[in-house]
N, C-alpha and C positions, 0 to 999 in steps of 0.2 A: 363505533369501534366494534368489530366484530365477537362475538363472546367466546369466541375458542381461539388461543393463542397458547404459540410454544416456542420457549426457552430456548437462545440459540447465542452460541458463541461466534462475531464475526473476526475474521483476522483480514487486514486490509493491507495490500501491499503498497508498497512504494514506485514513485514512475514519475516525478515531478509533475508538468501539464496534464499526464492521461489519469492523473489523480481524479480529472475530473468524471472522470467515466466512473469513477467510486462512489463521485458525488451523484449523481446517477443512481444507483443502484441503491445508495443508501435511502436519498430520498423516497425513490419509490416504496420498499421496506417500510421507513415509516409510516406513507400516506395509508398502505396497506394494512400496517397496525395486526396483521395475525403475529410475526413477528416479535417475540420480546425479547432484548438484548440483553443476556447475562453478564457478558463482558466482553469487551473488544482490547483486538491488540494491534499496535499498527508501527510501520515503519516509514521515516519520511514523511512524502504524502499523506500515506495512509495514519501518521502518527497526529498530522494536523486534520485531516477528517476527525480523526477520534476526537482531538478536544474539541474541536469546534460543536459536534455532535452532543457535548457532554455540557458545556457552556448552553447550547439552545433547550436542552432537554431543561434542566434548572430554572431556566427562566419561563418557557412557557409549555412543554412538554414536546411530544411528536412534533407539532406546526412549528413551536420557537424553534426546535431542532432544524427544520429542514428551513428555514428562514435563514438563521445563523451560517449553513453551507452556503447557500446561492449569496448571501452579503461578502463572505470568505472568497468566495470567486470572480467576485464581481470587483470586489476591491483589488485583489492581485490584478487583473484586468486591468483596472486604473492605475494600479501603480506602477505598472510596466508600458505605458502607452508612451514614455517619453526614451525607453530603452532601445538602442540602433541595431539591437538583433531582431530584425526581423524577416517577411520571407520577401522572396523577391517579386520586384513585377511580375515575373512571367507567370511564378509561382498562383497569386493571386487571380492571375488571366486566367490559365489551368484548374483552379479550385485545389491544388494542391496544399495541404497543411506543413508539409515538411520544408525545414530551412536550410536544404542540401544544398540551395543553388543561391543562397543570402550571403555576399562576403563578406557582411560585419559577423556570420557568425562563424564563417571559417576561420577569419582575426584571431576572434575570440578562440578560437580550439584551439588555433594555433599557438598563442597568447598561452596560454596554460601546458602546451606540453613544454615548454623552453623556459617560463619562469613559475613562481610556486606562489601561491597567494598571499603568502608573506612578505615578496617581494609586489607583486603587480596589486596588493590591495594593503600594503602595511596598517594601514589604519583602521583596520577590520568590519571594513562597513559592509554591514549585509539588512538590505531593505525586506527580507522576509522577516527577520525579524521584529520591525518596526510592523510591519504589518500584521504578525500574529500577535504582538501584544495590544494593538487597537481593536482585534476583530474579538479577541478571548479573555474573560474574565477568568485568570487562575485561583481564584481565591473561589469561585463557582465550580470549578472542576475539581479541584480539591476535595472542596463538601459532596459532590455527586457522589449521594448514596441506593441513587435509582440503576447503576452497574457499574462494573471495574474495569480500569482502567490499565493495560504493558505498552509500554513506551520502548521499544528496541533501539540502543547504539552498540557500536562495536568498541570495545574496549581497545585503544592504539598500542596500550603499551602490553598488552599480554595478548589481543588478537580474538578474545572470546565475546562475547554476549553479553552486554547487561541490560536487562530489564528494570525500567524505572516504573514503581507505580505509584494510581494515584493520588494517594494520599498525602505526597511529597512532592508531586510532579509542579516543574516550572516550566517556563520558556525556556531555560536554557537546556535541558533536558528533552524537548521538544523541536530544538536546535541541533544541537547533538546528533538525534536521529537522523538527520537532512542533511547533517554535514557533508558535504562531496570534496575528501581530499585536495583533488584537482580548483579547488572554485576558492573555498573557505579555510578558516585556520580553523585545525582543531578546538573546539568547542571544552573547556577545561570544568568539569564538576570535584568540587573536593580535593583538586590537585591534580585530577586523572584526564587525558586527554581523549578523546571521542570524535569517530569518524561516523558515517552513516551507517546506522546499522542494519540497511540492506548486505551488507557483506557476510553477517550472523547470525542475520534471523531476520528475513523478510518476506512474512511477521512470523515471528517467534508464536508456537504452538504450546508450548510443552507448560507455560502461565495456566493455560486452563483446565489441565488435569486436577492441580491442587487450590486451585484458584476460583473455580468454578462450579458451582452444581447444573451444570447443563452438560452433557454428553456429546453433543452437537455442535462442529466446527464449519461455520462455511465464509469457507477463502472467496474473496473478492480479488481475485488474480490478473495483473495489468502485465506485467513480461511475460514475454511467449517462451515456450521451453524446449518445445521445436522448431527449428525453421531447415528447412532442407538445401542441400550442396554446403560448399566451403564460400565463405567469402571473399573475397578477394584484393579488394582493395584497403587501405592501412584503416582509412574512419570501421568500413563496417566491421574487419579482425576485429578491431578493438570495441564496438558496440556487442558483438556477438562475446565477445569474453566479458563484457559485462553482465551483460542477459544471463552467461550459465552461473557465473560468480552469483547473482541475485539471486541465484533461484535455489543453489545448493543449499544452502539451509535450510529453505522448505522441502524439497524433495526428500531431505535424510530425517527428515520429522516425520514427513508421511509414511515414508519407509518405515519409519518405527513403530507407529501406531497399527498398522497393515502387520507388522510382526506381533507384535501385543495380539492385536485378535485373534491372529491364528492360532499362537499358544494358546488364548481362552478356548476356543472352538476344541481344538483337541485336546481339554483338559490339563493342560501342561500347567496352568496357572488359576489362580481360585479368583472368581471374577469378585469375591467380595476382596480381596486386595488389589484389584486392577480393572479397570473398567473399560467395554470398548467403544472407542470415541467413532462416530459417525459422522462421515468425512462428505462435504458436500463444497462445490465448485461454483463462483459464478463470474463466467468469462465468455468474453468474443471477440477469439484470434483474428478470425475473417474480419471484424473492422479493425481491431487495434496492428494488429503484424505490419498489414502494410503501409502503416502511419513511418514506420521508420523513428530511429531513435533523436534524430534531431530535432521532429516534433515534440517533442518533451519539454520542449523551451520554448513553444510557441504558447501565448498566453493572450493570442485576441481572442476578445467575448465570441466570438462568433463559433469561433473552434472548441471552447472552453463548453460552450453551448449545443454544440456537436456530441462531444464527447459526452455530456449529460443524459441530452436524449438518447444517448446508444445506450449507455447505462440503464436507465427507465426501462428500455425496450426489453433489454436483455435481463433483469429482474422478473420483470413478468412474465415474463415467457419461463421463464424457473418457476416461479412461483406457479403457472398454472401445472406444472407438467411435474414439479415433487415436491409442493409443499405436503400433501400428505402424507409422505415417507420420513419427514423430519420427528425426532424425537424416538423413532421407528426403523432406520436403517439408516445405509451411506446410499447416497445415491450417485459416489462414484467408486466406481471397481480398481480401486488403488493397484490391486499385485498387474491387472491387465494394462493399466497406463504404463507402470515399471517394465514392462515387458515390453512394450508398443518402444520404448526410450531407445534402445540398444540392444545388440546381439548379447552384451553380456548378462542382460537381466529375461534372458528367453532359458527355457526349459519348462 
């Protein structure tokens, strides 16, 4: 293990299959060991990385941790191998990942805008769940007192943010987060119904201000938040309005923190009541953009395993080029990406 390591906040998004490219990035972090994790917060995907993450750290530290992901993935892999979404011949002939040209999963999309899951699944079976309660000991993530734990769902009936932490955290709660309206019944805690909480916070930032003594936030980011022209046809409208919906909750966070500094910077505000958070990215649009949104539901090892090594790659490559700025600055220009987004955020 290397003997100089620093404190760092990860926030993990949501993206169902391209979760696995989280798995990716996390493993590597681990193997790497400079890295120490203050607290994580995840959405979805990103919400079952965290525990799984937190389940392996308990049991055998960094190794059990990054054991625990690839068992997580591997088992979803099996337990989808008897599922008829998948891609098509040609698809496979191609090496293509996306299930654009699979018509059990046009069925299936189609299936879901016409009736509600209430109807086409009344008996509310959902095999992720049977599967994160075999891969995840909650009674072990509970106890993880080696970092903390925000679990993001969206509150249905008032539309805000809840963050569950760990200390209380279940599978249902961990359910919750992943709920996808269109697929799943709302996911009920205490009476309160819950949809995915990519809609609210994916991931939710704002945990680790008072939540955390690390200063240091780096998003593991799987939605793209540009993609250029209009779309055209009805699947990708509706993919592309997913993408921005996912993403607005993180953009108006960063936005905030990008405003918090500058007030510090110009003395506007006393940094011993507000502190500024150093904002650090680790993503690649250039492989994930052009996976397309329908790979999200592709779940062969082969692709899962894809997606891993891109992760890997794209860790290190961070890691060689700023891990020394962690702790030390942001190593992304927040007001310049704001700017880069739209005519309205240029001046």
């Amino acid at each position: 293990m290397p003997a100089k390591r620093k404190k760092a906040n990860l926030a993990l998004q949501g993206g169902g299959a391209h979760g696995a490219f989280t798995w990716g990035v996390l493993d590597r972090l681990l193997e790497d060991g400079r890295i120490e994790i203050a607290a994580m917060s995840g959405t979805s995907a990103g919400a079952m990385n965290a525990v799984v993450i937190a389940d392996g750290l308990m049991r055998d530290g960094p190794d059990g941790a990054r054991a625990a992901l690839e068992t997580f993935w591997s088992t979803m892999s099996k337990t989808a191998h008897a599922s008829p979404i998948r891609r098509s011949p040609l698809d496979m002939l191609m090496g293509n990942w996306s299930l654009d040209r699979s018509p059990s999963y046009h069925m299936f999309d189609a299936l879901t805008r016409v009736f509600s899951p209430y109807q086409f699944n009344p008996l509310n079976l959902n095999p992720l769940r049977d599967l994160l309660e075999s891969c995840v000991d909650f009674d072990l993530v509970r106890s993880c007192d080696i970092m903390k734990i925000f679990i993001s769902a969206t509150n249905v009936e008032t539309g805000r943010v809840k963050v569950f932490d760990r200390k209380a955290l279940t599978v249902d709660m961990v359910m919750a987060s992943a709920c996808l309206p269109f697929v799943f019944h709302a996911v009920e805690i205490d009476g309160v119904p819950y949809w995915d909480g990519g809609y609210m916070g994916n991931p939710a930032l704002f945990p680790f201000h008072a939540g955390s003594d690390s200063s240091d936030i780096i998003v593991v980011q799987i939605n793209p938040i540009e993609r250029k022209g209009a779309p055209r046809s009805a699947q990708d409208i509706l993919n592309r309005i997913n993408e921005i919906s996912f993403n607005g909750s993180l953009l108006k966070e960063l936005r905030a923190i990008d405003f918090v500094r500058r007030l510090i910077d110009e003395g506007k505000l006393e940094d011993t009541d507000y502190r500024t958070m150093h904002v650090h990215i680790i993503e690649n649009q250039d492989e994930l953009k052009p996976l397309g949104a329908s790979s999200k539901m592709n779940v062969e090892w082969a692709f899962l395993c894809h997606l891993r090594d891109v992760g890997r790659e794209t860790a290190s490559a961070w890691l060689d080029k700023n891990f020394h700025d962690v702790a030390k600055r942001s190593t992304v220009d927040l007001r310049a990406m704001f700017q880069g987004i739209g005519p309205e955020h240029q001046g």
